[in-house]
C-alpha atoms as a printed R data frame, in Angstrom:
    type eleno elety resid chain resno       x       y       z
1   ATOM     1    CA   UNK     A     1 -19.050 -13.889 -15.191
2   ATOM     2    CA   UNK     A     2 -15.938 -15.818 -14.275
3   ATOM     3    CA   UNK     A     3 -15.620 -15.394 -10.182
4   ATOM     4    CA   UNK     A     4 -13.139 -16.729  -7.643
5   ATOM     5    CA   UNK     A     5 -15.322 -18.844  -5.342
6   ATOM     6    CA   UNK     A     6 -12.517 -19.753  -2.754
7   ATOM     7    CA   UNK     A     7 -12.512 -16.537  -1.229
8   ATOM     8    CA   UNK     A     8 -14.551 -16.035   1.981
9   ATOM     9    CA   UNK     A     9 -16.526 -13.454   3.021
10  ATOM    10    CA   UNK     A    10 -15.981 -12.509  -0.946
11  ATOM    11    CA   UNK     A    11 -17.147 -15.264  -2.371
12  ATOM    12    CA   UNK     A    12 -17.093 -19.177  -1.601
13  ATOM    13    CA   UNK     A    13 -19.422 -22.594  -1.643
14  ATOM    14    CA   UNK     A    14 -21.760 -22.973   0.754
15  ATOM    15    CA   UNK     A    15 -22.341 -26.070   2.174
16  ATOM    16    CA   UNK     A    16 -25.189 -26.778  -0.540
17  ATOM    17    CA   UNK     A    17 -21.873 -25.762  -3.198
18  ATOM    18    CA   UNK     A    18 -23.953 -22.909  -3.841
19  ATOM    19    CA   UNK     A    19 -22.123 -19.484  -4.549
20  ATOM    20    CA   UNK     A    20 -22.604 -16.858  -2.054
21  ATOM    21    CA   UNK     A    21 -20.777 -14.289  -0.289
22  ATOM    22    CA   UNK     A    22 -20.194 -10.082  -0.603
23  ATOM    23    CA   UNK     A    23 -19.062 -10.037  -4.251
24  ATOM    24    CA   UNK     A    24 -22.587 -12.341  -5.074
25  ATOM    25    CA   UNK     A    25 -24.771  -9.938  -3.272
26  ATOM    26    CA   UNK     A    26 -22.992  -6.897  -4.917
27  ATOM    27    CA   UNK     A    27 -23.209  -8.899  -8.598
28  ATOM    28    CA   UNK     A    28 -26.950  -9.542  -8.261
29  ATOM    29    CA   UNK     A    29 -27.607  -5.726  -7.159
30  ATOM    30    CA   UNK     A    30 -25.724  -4.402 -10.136
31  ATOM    31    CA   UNK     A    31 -27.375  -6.870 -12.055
32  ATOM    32    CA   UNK     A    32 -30.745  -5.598 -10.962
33  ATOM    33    CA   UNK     A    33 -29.702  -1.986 -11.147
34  ATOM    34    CA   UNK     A    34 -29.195  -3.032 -14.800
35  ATOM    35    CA   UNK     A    35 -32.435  -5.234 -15.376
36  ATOM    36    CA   UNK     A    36 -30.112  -8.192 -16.399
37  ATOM    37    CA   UNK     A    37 -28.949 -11.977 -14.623
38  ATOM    38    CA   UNK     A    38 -25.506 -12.688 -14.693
39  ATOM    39    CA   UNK     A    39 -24.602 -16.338 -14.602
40  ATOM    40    CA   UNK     A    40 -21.430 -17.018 -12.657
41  ATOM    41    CA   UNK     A    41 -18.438 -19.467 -13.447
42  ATOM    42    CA   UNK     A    42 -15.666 -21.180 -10.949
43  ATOM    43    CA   UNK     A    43 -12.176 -19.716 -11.643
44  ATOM    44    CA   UNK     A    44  -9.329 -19.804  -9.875
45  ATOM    45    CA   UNK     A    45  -7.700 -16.276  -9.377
46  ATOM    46    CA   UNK     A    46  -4.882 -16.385 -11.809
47  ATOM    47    CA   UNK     A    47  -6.897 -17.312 -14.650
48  ATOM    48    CA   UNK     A    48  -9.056 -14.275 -13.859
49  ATOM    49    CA   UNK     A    49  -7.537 -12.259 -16.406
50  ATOM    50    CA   UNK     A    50  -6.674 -14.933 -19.019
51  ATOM    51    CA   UNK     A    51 -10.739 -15.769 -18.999
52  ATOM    52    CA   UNK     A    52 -11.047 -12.610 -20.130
53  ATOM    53    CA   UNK     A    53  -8.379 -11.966 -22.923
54  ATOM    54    CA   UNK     A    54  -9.812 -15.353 -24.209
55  ATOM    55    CA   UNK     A    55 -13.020 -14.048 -24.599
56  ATOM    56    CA   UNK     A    56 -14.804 -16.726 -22.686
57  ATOM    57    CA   UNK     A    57 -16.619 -14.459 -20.100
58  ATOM    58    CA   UNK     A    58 -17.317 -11.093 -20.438
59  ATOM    59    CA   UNK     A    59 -16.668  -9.804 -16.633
60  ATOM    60    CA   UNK     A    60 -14.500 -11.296 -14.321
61  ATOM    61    CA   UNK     A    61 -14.313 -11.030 -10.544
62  ATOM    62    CA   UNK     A    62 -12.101 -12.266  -7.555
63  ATOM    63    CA   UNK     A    63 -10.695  -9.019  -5.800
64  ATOM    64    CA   UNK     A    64  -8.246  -8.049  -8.215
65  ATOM    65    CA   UNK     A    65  -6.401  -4.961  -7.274
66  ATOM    66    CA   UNK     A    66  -6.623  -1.904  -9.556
67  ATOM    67    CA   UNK     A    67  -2.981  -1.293 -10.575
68  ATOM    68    CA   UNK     A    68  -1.229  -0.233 -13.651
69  ATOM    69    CA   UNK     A    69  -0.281  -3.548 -14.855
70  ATOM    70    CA   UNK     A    70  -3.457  -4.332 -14.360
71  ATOM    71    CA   UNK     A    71  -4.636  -2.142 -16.578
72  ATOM    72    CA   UNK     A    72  -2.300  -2.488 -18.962
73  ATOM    73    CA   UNK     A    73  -4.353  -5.557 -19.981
74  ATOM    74    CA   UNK     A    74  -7.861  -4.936 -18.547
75  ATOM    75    CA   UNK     A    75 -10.418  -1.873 -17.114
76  ATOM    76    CA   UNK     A    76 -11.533  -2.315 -13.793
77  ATOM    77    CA   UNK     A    77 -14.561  -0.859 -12.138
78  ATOM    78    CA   UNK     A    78 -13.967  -0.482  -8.767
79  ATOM    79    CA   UNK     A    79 -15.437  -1.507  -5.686
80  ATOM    80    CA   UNK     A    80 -13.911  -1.357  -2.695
81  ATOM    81    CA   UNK     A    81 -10.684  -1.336  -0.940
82  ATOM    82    CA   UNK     A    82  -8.513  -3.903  -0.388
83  ATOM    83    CA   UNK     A    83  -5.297  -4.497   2.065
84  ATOM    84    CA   UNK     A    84  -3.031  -7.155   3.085
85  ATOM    85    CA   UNK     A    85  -1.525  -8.627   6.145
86  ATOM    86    CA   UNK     A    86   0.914 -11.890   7.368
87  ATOM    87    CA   UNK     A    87  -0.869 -14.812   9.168
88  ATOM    88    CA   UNK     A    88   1.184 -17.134  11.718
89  ATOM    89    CA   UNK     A    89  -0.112 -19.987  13.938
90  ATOM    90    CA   UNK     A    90  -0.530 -19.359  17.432
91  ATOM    91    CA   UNK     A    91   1.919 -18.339  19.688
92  ATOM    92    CA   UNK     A    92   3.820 -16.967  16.359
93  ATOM    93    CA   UNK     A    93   6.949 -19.646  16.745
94  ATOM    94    CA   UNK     A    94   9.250 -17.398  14.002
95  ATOM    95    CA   UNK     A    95   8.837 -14.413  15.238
96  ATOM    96    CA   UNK     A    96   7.510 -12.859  12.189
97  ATOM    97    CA   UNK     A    97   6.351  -9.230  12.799
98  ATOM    98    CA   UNK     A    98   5.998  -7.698   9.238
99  ATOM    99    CA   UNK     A    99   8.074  -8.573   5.978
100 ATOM   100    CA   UNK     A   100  10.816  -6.620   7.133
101 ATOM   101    CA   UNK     A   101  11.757  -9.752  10.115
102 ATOM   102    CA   UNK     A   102  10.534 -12.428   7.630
103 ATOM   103    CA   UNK     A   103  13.894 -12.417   6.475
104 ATOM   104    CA   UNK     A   104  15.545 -16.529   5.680
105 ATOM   105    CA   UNK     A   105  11.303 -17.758   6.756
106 ATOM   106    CA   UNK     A   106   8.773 -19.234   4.356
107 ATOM   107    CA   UNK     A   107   6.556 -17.094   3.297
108 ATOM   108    CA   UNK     A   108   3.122 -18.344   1.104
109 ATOM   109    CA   UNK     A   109   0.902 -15.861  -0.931
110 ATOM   110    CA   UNK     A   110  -1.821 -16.207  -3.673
111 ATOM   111    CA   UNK     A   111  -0.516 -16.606  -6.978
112 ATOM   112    CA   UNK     A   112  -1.621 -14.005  -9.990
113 ATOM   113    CA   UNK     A   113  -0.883 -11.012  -8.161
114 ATOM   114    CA   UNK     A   114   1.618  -8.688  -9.815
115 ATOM   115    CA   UNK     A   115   1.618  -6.315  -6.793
116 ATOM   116    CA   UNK     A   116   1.790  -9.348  -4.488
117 ATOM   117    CA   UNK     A   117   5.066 -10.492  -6.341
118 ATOM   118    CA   UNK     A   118   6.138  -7.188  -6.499
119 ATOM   119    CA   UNK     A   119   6.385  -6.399  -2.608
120 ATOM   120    CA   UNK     A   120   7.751  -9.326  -1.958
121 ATOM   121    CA   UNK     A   121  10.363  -9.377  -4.013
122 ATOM   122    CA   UNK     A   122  11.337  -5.553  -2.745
123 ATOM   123    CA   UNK     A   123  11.127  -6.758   0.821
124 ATOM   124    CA   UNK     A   124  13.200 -10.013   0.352
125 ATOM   125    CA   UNK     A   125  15.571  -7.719  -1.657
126 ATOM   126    CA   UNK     A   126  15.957  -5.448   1.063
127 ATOM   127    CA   UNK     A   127  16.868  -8.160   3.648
128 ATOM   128    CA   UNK     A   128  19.929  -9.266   1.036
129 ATOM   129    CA   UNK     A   129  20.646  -5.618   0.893
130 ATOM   130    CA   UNK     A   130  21.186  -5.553   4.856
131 ATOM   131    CA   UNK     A   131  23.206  -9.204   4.824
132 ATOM   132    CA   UNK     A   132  20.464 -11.425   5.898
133 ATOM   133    CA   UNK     A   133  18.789 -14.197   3.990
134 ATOM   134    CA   UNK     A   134  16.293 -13.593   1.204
135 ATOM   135    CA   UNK     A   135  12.517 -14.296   1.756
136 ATOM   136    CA   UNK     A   136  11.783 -17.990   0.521
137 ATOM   137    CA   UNK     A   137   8.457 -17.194  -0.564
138 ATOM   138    CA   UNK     A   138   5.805 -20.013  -2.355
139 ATOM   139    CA   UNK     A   139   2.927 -18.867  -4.550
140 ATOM   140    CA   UNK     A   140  -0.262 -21.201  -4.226
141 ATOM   141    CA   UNK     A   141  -3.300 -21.099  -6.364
142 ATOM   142    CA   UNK     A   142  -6.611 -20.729  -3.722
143 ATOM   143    CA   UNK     A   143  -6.389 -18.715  -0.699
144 ATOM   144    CA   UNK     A   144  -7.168 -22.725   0.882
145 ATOM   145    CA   UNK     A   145  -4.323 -24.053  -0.290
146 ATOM   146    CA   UNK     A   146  -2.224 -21.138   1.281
147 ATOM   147    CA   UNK     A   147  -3.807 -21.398   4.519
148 ATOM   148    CA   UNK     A   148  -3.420 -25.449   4.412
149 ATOM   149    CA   UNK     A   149   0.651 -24.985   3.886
150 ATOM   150    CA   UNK     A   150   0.577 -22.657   6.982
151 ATOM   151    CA   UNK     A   151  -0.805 -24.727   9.285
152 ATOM   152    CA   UNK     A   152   0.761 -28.121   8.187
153 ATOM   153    CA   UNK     A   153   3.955 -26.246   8.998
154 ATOM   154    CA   UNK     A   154   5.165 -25.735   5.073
155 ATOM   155    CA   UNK     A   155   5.502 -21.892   5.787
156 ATOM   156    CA   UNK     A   156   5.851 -19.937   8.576
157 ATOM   157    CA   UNK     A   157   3.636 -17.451   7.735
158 ATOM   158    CA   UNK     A   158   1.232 -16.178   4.766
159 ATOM   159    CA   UNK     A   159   0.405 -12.512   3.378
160 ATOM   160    CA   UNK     A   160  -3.330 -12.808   3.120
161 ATOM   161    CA   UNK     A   161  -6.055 -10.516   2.138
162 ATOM   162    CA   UNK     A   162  -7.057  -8.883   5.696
163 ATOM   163    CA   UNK     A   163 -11.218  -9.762   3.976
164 ATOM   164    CA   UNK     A   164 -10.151 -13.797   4.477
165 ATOM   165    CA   UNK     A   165  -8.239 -13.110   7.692
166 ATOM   166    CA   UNK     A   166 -11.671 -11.072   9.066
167 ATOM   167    CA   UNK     A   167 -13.948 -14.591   8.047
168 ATOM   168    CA   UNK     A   168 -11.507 -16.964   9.560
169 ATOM   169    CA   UNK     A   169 -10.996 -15.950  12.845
170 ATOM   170    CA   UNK     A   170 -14.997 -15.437  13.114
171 ATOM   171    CA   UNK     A   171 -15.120 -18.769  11.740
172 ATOM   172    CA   UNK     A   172 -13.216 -19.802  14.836
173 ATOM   173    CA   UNK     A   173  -9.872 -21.117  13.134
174 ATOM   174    CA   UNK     A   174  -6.836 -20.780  15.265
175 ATOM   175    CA   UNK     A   175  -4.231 -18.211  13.654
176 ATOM   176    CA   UNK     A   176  -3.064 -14.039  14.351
177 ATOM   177    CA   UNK     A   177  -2.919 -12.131  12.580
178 ATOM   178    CA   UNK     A   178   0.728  -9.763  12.510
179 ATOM   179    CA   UNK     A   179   2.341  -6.922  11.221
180 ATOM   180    CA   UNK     A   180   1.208  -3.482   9.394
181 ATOM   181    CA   UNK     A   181  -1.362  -3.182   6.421
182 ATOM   182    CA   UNK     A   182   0.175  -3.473   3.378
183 ATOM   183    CA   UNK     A   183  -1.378  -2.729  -0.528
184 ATOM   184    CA   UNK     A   184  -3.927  -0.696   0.420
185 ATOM   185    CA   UNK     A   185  -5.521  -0.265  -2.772
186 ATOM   186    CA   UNK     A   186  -8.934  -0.681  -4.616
187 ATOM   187    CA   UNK     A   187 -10.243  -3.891  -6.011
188 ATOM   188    CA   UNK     A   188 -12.251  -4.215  -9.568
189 ATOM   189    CA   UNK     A   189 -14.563  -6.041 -11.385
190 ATOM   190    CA   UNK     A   190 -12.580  -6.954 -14.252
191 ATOM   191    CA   UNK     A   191 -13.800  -6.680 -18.375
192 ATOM   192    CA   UNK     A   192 -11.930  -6.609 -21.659
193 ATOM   193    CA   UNK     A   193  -9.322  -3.695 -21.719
194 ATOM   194    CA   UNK     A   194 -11.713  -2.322 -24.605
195 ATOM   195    CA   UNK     A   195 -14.969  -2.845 -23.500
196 ATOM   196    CA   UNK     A   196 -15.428   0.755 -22.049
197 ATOM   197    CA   UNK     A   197 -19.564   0.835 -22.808
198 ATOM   198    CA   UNK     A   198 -19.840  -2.340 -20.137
199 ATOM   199    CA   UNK     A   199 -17.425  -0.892 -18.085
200 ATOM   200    CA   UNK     A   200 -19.365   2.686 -17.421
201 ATOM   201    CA   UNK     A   201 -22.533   0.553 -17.372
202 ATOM   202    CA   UNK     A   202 -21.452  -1.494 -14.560
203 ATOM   203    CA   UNK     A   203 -19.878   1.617 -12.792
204 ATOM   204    CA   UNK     A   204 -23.262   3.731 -13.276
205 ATOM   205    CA   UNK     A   205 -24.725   0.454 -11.621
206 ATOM   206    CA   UNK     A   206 -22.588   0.301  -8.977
207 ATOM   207    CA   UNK     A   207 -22.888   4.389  -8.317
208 ATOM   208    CA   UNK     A   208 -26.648   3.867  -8.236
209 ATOM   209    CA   UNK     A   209 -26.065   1.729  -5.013
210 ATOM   210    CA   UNK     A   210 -23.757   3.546  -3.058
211 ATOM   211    CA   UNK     A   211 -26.427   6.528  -3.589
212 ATOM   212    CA   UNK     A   212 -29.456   4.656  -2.774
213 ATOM   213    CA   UNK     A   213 -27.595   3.474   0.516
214 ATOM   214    CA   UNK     A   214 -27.498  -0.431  -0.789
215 ATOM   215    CA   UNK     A   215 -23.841  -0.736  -1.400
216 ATOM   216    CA   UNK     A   216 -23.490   0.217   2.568
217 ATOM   217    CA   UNK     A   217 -26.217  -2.277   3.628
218 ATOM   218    CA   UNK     A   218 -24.191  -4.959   1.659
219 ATOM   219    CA   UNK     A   219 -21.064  -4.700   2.986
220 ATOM   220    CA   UNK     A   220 -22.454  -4.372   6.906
221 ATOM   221    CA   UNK     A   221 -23.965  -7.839   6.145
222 ATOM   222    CA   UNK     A   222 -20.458  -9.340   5.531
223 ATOM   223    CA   UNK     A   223 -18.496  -7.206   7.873
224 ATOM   224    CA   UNK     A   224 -16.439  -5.425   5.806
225 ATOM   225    CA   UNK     A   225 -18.030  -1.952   5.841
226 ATOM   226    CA   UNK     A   226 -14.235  -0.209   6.418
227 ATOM   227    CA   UNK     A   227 -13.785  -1.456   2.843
228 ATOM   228    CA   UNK     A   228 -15.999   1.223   1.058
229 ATOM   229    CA   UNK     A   229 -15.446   3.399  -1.965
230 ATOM   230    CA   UNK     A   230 -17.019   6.869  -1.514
231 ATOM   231    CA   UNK     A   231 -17.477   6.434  -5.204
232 ATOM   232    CA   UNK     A   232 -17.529   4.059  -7.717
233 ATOM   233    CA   UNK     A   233 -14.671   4.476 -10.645
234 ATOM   234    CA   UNK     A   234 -12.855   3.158 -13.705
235 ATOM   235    CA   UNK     A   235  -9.098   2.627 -13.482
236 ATOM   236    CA   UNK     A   236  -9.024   4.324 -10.394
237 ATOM   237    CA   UNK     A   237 -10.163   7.643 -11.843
238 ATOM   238    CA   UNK     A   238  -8.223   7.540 -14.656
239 ATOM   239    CA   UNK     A   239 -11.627   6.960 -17.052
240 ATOM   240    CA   UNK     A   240 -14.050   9.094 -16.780
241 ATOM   241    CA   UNK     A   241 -17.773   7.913 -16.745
C-alpha cells in the first residue's frame, strides 16, 4: 500500500518515524474486517497514481479526491469528505480573503491535484477577465514544503486541505485560516482502474465499519468526525457494489 505520510492528522511520522495517523487506523480496520495485513510504503502524493499504473503497489492512499479524471485512470473507494481552504500568517499582511482577492499574490498548493490546478487556474483566469493580475501560483510536492514557503515569506498564502489546517493550529503553529470552503468532495483509496474485485472488497470492508459504529469512533479520535460518508462507495456511486 503506497501512502502519503506527510499529511497530518491523515497520515505522518511520528517521532519514532513510525506511520500513524486517521488513514493508518482506518487501513488496519479494513484490513481486519478483511482478515489480511497491509504493509505500507512512503510516497509522495503525485506519485500516488503513477505507483499504481506501474504496478508496484496494489492500493494507494493519500486523500485523493474522487473526480472524473481521476477515474479516468483509477477506481476509488471512498472514504470521507474532503475540502479546501487558503492559509496566511498572522495578521494576514495581503489581504487575501478567498481566491477571488488573491489576484497579482503568490499562491502555493500541493502538486498532483487535477482539481487543485483546475480551480486555480479558473480563479486566476477570472481576475485577467476583470483587468487585474493573474494568480502567481507554485505547486510543491509535501503539504511541508508548502507550509515552509508560506511562512519564509515565498507566498502569501496557501490552499490547504482544511484536515492539515485542523492539526496545525492544535499543534500550536501560528497561521489563519481565510476564506470559504472550496472542493468539497470525497476522498478514495486508490487501486488499478481494473481491479473492481479489490475495489468492492475494500468498500464491503469499509461499509462493515461505518455499520458496526467503528468508522465513527475513528474519525472522533483524530477530530475530523464532520468528514464522514453516510456510506461507503466506488467512483462516487457510479459502481455499484
Amino acid at each position: 500500500m503506497a501512502i502519503v505520510t506527510d499529511y497530518p492528522p491523515m497520515s505522518y511520522m511520528d517521532k519514532d518515524r513510525k506511520i500513524i495517523g486517521f488513514h493508518v487506523d482506518l487501513l488496519n480496520a479494513i484490513a481486519g474486517a478483511l482478515g489480511t495485513k497491509f504493509n505500507y510504503k512512503d510516497t509522495s502524493f503525485a506519485s500516488l497514481i503513477p505507483e499504481l499504473q506501474s504496478a508496484r503497489v496494489p492500493m494507494a492512499l493519500g486523500g485523493t479526491t474522487d473526480t472524473d479524471k481521476n477515474q479516468a485512470v483509477v477506481t476509488l473507494v471512498d472514504y470521507a469528505f474532503q475540502s479546501s481552504r487558503l492559509t496566511v500568517i498572522p495578521g494576514n499582511p495581503a489581504n487575501i480573503q478567498g481566491l477571488d482577492t488573491a489576484c497579482g499574490k503568490r499562491v502555493g498548493a500541493l502538486a498532483g491535484s487535477p482539481v487543485v490546478q483546475d480551480l486555480l487556474d479558473t480563479a486566476s483566469a477570472e481576475c485577467v477577465k476583470a483587468g487585474k493580475p493573474k494568480i502567481d501560483w507554485s505547486a510543491f510536492k509535501s503539504a511541508d514544503q508548502s507550509a515552509l514557503a508560506l511562512t519564509s515569506g515565498r507566498v502569501d498564502a496557501t490552499l490547504d486541505s482544511t484536515f492539515g489546517q485542523t492539526y496545525r493550529v492544535k499543534e500550536g503553529q501560528k497561521i489563519e485560516i481565510v476564506g470559504p470552503k472550496y472542493l468539497q468532495l470525497p476522498i478514495g483509496i486508490q487501486v488499478a482502474k481494473d481491479n473492481l474485485e479489490l475495489a468492492k472488497a475494500l468498500h464491503a470492508a469499509l461499509q462493515s465499519l461505518i455499520d458496526s459504529g467503528e468508522y465513527k469512533k475513528i474519525l472522533e479520535k483524530w477530530g475530523i468526525a464532520d468528514a464522514a460518508i453516510p456510506a461507503a462507495t466506488i467512483n462516487a456511486g457510479k459502481i455499484k457494489p
